[in-house]
C-alpha positions as CSV (number, residue, x, y, z in Angstrom):
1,X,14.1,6.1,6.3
2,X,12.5,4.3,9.5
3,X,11.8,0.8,9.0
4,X,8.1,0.5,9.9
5,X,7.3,-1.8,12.9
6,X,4.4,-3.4,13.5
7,X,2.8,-2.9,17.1
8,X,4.3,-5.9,19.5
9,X,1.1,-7.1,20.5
10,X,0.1,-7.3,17.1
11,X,3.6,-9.6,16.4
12,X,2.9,-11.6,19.4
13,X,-1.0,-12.3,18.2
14,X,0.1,-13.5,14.9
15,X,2.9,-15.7,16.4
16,X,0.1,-17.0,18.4
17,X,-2.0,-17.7,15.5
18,X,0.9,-19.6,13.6
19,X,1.6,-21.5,17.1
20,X,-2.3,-22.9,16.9
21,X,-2.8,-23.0,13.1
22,X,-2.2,-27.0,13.8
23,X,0.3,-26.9,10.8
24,X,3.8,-27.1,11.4
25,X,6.6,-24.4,9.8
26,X,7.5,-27.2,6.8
27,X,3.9,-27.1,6.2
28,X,3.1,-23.8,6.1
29,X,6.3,-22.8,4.3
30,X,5.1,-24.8,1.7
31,X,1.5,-22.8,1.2
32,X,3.4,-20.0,1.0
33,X,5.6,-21.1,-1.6
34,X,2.2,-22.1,-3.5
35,X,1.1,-19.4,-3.1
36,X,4.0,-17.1,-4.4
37,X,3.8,-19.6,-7.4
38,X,0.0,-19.0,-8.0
39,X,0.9,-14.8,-7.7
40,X,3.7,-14.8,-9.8
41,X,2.2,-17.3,-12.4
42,X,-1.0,-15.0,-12.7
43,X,-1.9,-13.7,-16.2
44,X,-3.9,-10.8,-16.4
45,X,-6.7,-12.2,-17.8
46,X,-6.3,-15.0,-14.5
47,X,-7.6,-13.3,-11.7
48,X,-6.2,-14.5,-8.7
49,X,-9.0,-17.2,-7.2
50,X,-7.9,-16.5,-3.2
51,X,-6.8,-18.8,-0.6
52,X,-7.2,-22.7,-1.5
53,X,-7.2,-23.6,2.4
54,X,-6.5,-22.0,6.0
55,X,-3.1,-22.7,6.2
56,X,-2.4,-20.4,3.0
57,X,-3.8,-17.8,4.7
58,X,-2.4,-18.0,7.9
59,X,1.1,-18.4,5.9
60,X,0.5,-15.4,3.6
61,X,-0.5,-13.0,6.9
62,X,3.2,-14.2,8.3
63,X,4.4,-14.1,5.3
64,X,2.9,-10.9,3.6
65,X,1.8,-8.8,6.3
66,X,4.7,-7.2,7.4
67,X,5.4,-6.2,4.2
68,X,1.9,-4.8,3.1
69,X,1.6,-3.1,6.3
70,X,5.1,-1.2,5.4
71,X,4.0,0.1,1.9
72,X,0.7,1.3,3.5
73,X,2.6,3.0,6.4
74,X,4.8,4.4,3.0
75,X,1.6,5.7,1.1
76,X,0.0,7.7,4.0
77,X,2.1,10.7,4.4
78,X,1.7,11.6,0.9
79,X,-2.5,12.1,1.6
80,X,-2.6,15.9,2.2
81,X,-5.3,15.4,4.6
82,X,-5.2,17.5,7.5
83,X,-7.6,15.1,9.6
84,X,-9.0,11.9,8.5
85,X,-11.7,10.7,11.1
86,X,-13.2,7.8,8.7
87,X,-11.8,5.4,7.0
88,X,-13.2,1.7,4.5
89,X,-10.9,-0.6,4.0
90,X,-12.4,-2.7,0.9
91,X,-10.8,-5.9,0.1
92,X,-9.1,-5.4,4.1
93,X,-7.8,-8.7,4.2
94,X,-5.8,-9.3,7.6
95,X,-6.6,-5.4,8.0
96,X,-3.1,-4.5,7.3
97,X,-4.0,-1.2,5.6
98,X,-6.8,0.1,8.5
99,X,-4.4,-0.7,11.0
100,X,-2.0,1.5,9.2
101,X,-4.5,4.5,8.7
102,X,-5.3,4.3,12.3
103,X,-2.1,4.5,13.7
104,X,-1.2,7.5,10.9
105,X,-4.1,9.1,12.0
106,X,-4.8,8.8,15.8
107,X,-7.8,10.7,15.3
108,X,-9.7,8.8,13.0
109,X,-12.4,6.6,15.2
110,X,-14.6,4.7,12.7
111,X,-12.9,2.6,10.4
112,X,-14.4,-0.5,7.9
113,X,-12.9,-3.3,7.0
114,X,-15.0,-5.3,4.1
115,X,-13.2,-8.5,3.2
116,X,-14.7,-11.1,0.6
117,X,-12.7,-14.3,2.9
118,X,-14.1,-15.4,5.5
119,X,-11.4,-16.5,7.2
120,X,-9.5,-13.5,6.6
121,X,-12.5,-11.3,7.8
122,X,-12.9,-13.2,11.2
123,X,-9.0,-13.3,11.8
124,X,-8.4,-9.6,11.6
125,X,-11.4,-9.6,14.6
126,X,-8.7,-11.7,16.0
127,X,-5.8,-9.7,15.8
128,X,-6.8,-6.2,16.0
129,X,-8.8,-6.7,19.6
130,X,-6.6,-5.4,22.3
131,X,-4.1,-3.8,20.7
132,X,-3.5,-1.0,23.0
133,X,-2.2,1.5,20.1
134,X,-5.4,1.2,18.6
135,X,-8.0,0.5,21.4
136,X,-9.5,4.0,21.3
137,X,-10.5,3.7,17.6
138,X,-14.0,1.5,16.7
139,X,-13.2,-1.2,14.3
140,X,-16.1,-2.6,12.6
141,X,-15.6,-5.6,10.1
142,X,-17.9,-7.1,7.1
143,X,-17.4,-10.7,5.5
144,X,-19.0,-9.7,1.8
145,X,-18.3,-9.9,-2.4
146,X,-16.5,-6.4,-2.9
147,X,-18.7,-6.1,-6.0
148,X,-22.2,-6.6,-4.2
149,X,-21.3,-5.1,-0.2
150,X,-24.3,-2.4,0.1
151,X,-23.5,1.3,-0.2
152,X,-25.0,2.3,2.8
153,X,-22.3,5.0,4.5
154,X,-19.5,7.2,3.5
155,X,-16.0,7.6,4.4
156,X,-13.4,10.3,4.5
157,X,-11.2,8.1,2.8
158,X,-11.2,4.7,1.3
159,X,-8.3,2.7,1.0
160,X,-8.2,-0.4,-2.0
161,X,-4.6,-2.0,-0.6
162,X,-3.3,-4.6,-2.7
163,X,-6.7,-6.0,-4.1
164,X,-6.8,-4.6,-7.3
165,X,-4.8,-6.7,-8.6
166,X,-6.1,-9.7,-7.8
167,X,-9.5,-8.7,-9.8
168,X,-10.3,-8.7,-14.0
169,X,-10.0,-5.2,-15.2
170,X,-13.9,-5.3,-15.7
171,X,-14.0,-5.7,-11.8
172,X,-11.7,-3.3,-11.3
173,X,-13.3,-0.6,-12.9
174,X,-16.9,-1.7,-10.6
175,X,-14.6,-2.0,-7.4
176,X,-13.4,1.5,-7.6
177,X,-16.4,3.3,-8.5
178,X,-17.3,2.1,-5.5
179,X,-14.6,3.2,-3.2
180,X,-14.9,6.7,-5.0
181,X,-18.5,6.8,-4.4
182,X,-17.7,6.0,-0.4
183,X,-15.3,8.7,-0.3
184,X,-16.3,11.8,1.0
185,X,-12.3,13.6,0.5
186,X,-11.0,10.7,-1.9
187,X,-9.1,7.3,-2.7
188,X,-6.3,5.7,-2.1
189,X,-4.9,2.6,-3.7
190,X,-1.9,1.0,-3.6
191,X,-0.9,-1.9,-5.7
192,X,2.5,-4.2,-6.2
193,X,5.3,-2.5,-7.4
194,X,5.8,-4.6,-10.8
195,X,4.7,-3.6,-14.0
196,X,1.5,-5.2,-14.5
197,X,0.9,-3.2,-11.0
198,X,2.0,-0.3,-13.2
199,X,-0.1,-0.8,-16.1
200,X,-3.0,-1.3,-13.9
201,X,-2.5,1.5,-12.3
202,X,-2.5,3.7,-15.2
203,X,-6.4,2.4,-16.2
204,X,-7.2,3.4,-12.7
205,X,-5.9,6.9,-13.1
206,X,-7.5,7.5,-16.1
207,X,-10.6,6.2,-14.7
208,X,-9.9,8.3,-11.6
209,X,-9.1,11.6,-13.6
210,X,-12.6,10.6,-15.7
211,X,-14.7,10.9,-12.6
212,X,-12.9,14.5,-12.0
213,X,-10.4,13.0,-9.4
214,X,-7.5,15.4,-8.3
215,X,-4.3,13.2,-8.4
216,X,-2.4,14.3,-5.7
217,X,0.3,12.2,-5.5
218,X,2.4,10.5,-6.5
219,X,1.9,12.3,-9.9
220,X,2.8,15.8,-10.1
221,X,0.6,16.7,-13.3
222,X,-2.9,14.8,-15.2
223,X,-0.7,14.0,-18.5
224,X,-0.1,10.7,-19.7
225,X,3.0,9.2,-17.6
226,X,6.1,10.2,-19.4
227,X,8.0,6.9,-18.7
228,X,9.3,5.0,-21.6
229,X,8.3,1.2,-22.6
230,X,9.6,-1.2,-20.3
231,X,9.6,1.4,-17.6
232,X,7.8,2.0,-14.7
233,X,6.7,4.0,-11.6
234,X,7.2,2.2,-8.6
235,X,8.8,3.1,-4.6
236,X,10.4,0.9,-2.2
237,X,10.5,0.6,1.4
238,X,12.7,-1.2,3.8
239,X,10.7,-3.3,7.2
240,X,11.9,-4.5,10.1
241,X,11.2,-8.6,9.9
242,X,9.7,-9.9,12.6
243,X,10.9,-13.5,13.6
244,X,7.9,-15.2,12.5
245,X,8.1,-13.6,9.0
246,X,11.7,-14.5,8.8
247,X,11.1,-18.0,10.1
248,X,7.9,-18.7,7.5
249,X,10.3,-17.6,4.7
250,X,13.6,-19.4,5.6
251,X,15.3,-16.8,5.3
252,X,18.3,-14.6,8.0
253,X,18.5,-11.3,6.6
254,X,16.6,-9.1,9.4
255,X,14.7,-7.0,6.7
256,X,13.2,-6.6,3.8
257,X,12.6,-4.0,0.7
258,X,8.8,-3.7,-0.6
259,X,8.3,-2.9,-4.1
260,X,5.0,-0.8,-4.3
261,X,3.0,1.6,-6.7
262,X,0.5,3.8,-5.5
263,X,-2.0,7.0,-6.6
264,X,-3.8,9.1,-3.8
265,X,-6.9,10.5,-5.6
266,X,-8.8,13.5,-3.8
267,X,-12.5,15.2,-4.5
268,X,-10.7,19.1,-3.7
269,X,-7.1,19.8,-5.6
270,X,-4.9,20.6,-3.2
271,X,-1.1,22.2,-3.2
272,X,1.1,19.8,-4.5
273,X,5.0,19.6,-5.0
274,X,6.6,20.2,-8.6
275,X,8.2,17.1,-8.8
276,X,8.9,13.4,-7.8
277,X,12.1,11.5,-7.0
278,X,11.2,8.3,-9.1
279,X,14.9,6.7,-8.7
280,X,16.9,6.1,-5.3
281,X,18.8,9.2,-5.4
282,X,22.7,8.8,-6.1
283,X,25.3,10.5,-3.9
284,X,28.5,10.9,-5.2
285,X,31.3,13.1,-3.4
286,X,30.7,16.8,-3.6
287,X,27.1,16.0,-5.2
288,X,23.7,14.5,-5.7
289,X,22.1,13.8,-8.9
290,X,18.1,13.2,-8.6
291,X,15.7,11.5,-11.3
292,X,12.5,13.6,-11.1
293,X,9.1,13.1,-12.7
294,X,8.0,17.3,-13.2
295,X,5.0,18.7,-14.9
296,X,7.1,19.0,-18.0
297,X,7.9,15.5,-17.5
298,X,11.2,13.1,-16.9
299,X,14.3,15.5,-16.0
300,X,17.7,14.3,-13.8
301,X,19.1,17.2,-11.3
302,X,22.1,17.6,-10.2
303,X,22.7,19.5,-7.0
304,X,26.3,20.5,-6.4
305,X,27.7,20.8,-2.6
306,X,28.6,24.7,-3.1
307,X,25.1,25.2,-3.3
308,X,24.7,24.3,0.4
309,X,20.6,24.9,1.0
310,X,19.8,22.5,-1.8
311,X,22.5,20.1,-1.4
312,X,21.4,19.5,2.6
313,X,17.7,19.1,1.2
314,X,19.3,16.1,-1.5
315,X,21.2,14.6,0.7
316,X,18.1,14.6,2.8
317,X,15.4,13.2,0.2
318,X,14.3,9.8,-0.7
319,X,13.2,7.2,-3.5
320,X,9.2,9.0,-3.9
321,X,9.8,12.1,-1.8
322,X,9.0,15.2,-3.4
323,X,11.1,17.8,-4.5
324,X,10.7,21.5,-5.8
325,X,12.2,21.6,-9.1
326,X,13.4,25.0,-8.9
């Protein structure tokens, strides 16, 4: 799979921002390191309370960015959308996820970015003007609580990228009855790939599926998720680091792997595939054995090299590609 890249200009405007954030790399590795704690220390009846200063922020955009912007760039192919010309990002953040949508969908000229920091909210202003990939598209961007913004247009699609999680499950459930009520064609949400991210997810879904949502990905079916306890559904994908991300983490390696979950929820059912690759798929010599979430739930296939047109297809498919479980 291609790493995803973010646009240079947009690299060279964040490096920019780090260069006159007034903090020095020590400094802001250290918010970041904070920060990670606070995440990883969060209960889920501890809502994650935001940025405690500027220079957390600034470090989890160098720090986090990259990587957000890679699951999002991950997500959108599976939206069987043939145009997309609107888009809200609600809980936007840096805008990671509308800058993904707009460069997925060329066409799409209105996009929203509602964002509840304000320093978050004024530095995506920042960083998305003049980025030439993206200058024919309108940009328009609120500083407001997620819970209280108004309701006063719709969207094709709107797009709740890693915020979820950072709310109580009570706020959750307001938060996307909002986004659903925005979205003309549907929802897309996409969460961390651990297992409270998981569980999470699952409330959504059956929230989704209780407001007549069509899942169409990555589920293959509206049954309860067939994965045992201690299990659960999550993808991965592999960015390009920019030097500033690599720098802010102290780290060498020149990439990175994303752990993500995600549900694309639509208004119209639309054709979907009869099965998921849920597992990196193993190739062995002569063979390739695939773990597949199907409508009649968790099966493992594998495809030997005498049959030639399925064996070129698995050799071909990836961790959350879809397959035809014939």
């Amino acid at each position: 799979m291609e790493k995803p890249l973010l646009p240079f200009s947009l690299q060279s405007r964040i490096q920019s921002l780090l260069d006159t954030a007034g903090a020095s790399t020590v400094s802001l590795r250290t918010a970041r390191e904070q920060l990670t704690q606070r995440y990883r220390m969060l209960q889920e009846k501890e809502p994650q309370s935001g940025f405690f200063s500027p220079h957390e922020a600034v470090a989890y955009i160098a720090a986090r960015l990259p990587a957000t912007f890679a699951a999002a760039k991950a997500v959108l192919p599976h939206v069987p959308l043939e145009s997309v010309t609107s888009v809200l990002d609600l809980g936007a953040g840096p805008g990671t996820a509308a800058l993904a949508a707009a460069l997925h969908w060329p066409e799409c000229k209105r996009l929203h970015l509602i964002e509840g920091d304000a320093f978050m909210s004024e530095v995506s202003q920042h960083l998305f003007k003049g980025v030439p990939e993206i200058a024919h598209q309108t940009f328009s961007f609120q500083h407001a609580n997620l819970l209280t913004a108004p309701r006063d247009m719709t969207y094709d699609l709107v797009i709740l990228s890693y915020v979820l999680n950072e709310l109580s499950a009570e706020d959750q459930a307001k938060v996307l009855k909002k986004a659903w009520d925005h979205g003309e064609k549907g929802v897309v949400i996409v969460m961390p790939g651990t297992p409270t991210g998981y569980r999470q997810l699952m409330g959504l879904r059956d929230q989704l599926t209780g407001m007549g949502a069509f899942i169409a990905a990555p589920c293959p079916h509206h049954d309860a998720c067939p994965l045992k306890a201690g299990d659960w559904c999550h993808f991965s994908t592999r960015l390009s680091r920019p030097s500033f991300h690599r720098e802010i983490k102290g780290v060498s390696l020149p990439y990175e792997d994303e752990k993500f979950s995600f549900l694309v929820a639509l208004r119209t059912p639309t054709p979907r595939a009869s099965a998921r690759v849920i597992r990196k798929p193993l190739q062995r010599s002569g063979h390739v054995t695939l773990d597949l979430c199907a409508k009649a739930g968790l099966t493992r296939q594998t495809i030997s090299k005498r049959d030639k047109g399925r064996y070129k297809a698995a050799t071909k498919v990836g961790w959350g590609d879809s397959w035809e479980n014939t």
